[in-house]
N, C-alpha and C positions, 0 to 999 in steps of 0.2 A: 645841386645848383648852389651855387655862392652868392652872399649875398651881395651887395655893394659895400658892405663896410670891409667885407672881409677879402674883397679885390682890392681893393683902396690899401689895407695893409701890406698885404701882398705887393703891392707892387711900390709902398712907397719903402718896402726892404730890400727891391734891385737896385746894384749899385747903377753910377749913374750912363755910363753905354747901355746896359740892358732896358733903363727908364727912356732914353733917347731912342734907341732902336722898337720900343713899342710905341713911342709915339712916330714915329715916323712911319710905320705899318698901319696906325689908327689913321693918320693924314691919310697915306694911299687908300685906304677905305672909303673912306668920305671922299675922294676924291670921284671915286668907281661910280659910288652910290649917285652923287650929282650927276652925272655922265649919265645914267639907267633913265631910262625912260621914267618918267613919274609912275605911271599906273605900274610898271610891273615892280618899282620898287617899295609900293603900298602893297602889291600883292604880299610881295615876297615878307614882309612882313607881317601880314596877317597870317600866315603862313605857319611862322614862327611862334606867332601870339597863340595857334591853335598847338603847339607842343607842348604850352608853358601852364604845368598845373596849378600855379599861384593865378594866371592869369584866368585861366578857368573857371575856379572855384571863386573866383570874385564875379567874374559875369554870373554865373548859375545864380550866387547870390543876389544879385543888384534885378536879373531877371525873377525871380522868385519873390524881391519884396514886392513888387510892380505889377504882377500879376493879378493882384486883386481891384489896381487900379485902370489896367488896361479893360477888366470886363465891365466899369463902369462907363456907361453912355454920357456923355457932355449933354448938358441941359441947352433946349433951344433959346 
């Protein structure tokens, strides 16, 4: 997986048809995605978000500090 800085370089070393032709491809994307139904384009991104090991290993974490708070009762 790449990160975003290292897409960013990458791509600001296309010359400029090839940076043209990717954004014209990005457009038709977001074009699609607008067009999808909401709910399945939240799916389909959750979806995604469950292949991504950084995104993972941040929930696991964020779940696990919270954990000692969730077994805490709220006072009447």
């Amino acid at each position: 997986m790449q990160s975003i800085d290292e897409l960013a370089r990458v791509i600001t070393e296309l010359d400029a048809s090839d940076q043209q032709a990717l954004l014209d491809k990005v457009a038709q994307l977001n074009i699609h995605r607008a067009q999808d139904n909401g709910a399945d384009a939240r799916f389909q991104v959750m979806q995604e978000a469950m292949k991504d090991e950084v995104f993972m290993a941040d929930l696991r974490e964020v779940m696990e500090d919270f954990s000692h708070v969730d077994a805490e009762e709220t006072p009447a």
